[in-house]
C-alpha positions in Angstrom: -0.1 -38.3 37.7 -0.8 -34.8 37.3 2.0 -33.8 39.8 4.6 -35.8 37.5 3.6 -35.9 34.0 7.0 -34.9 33.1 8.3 -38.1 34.0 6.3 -39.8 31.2 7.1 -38.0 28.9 11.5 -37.9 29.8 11.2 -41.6 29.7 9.2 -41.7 26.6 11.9 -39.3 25.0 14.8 -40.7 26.3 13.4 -44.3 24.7 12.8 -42.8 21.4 16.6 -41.4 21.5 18.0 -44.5 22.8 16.3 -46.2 20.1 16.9 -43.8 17.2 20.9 -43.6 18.7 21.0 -47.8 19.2 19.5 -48.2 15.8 22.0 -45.5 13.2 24.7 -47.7 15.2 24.0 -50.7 13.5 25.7 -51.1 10.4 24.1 -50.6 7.3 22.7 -53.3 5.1 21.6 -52.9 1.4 19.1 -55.0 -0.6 19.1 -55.3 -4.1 15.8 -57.6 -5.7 15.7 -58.9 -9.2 12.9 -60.6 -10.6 13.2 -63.5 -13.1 10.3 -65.0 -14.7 9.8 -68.2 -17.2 7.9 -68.4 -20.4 7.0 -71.2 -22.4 7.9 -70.4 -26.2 5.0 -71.3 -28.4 2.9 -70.9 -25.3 1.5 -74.0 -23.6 -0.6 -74.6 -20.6 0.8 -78.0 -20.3 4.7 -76.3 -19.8 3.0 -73.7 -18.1 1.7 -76.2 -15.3 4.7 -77.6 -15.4 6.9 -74.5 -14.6 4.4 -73.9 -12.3 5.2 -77.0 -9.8 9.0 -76.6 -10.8 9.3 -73.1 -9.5 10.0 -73.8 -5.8 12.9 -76.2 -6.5 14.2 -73.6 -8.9 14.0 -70.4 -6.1 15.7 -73.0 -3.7 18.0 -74.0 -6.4 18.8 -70.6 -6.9 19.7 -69.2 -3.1 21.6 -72.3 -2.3 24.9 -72.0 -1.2 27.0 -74.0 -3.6 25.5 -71.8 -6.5 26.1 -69.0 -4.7 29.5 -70.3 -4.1 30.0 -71.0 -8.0 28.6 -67.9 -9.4 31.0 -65.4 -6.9 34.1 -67.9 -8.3 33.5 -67.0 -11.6 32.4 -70.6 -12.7 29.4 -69.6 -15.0 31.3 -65.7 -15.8 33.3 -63.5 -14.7 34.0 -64.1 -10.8 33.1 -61.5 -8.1 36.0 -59.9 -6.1 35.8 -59.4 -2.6 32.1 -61.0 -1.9 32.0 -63.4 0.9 29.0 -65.9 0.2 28.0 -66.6 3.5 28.0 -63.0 4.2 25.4 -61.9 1.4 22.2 -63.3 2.6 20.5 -64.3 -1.1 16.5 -64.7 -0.2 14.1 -66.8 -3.3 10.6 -66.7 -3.3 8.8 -68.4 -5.6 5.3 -67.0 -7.4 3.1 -69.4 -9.2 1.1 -66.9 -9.7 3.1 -65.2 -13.1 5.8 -67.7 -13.3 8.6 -65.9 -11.5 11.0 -65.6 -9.2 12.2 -62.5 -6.8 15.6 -62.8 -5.1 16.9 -60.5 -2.8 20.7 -59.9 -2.1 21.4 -58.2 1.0 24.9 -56.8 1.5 26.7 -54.3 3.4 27.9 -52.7 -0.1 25.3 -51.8 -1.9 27.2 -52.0 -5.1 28.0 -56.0 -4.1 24.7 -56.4 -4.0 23.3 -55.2 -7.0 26.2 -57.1 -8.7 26.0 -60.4 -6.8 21.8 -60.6 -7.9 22.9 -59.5 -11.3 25.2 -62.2 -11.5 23.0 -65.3 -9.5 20.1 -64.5 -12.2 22.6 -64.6 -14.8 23.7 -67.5 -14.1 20.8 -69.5 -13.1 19.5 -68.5 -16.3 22.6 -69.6 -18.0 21.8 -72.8 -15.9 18.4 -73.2 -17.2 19.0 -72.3 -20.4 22.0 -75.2 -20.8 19.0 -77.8 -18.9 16.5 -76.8 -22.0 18.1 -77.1 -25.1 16.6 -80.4 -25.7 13.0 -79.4 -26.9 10.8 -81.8 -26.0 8.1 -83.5 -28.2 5.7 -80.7 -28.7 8.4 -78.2 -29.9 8.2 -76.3 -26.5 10.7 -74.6 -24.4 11.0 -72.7 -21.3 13.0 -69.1 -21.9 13.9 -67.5 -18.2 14.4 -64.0 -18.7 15.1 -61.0 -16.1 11.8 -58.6 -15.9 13.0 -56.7 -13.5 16.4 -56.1 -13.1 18.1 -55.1 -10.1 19.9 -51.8 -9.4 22.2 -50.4 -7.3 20.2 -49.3 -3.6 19.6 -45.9 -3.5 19.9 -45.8 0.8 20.5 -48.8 3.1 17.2 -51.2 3.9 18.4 -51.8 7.5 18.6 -49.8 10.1 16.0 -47.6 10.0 16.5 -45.0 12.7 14.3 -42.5 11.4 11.4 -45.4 11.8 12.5 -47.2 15.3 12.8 -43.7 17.2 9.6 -42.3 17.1 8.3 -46.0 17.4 9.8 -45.9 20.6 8.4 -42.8 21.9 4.9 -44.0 22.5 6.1 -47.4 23.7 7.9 -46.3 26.1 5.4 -44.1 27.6 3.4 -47.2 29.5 7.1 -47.1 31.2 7.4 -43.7 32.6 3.5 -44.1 33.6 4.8 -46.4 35.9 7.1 -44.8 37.3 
């Protein structure tokens, strides 16, 4: 080992520059995240538990594909040139915890994808808002409202060359050990 530690460390560059190379080839993917949260107006912790149980059908509600399909042909606004739904991979997740829901958009054009998230929380608030105009006996409603909006992404989210090349320095050094 001490006659050839120069190997170990040319294979362990060369597989943190194969990496770093293999990984800025990719092409780019942006992610825009919006966060949507439901209130109940005059507060309630029976509406509360409610929203609470209803939240997962709602985040799945939101990121399924006939919505998606809906909101990009304009059916709840103005429709959204040059967006293929299937393409734009629209993530929910539900948190009980305060009531809301974060969706993530992610899109080659990072533009698209801050529109496309603008335009799903519109419209699934749109939705919701439609679905609770009957109040119900206690005079409480559930008002959605965007508490974090989403904006357009400052650099790509994938690849992330700068990360996967010096990860792949050190793991490729067991490698050129063995050789």
């Amino acid at each position: 080992m001490r006659k050839r530690w120069w190997l170990a460390l040319i294979v362990a560059i060369t597989a943190a520059a194969v990496a770093y190379i293999y990984s800025d080839m990719q092409p780019r993917v942006y992610q825009a995240q919006i966060t949507i949260s439901a209130e109940s107006v005059p507060p309630d912790s029976g509406t509360i538990d409610a929203i609470k149980k209803q939240l997962a059908t709602n985040a799945k509600q939101m990121a399924s594909s006939t919505f998606i399909q809906d909101v990009v042909d304009g059916k709840y606004g103005d429709s959204i040139q040059d967006v293929d739904p299937n393409a734009a991979g629209v993530k929910t997740q539900a948190r009980p915890d305060d009531n809301s829901i974060v969706m993530t958009v992610d899109h080659a054009d990072g533009l698209k994808a801050a529109q496309l998230a603008e335009a799903i929380a519109d419209a699934f608030i749109q939705v919701q808002g439609a679905q609770n105009q009957q109040v119900n006996s206690s005079g409480t409603q559930v008002e959605w409202v965007v508490t974090r909006p989403s904006g357009m992404p400052p650099q790509p989210s994938q690849p992330r060359p700068k990360t996967s090349g010096p990860a792949a320095g050190p793991l490729g050094q067991p490698l050129g050990l063995v050789l």
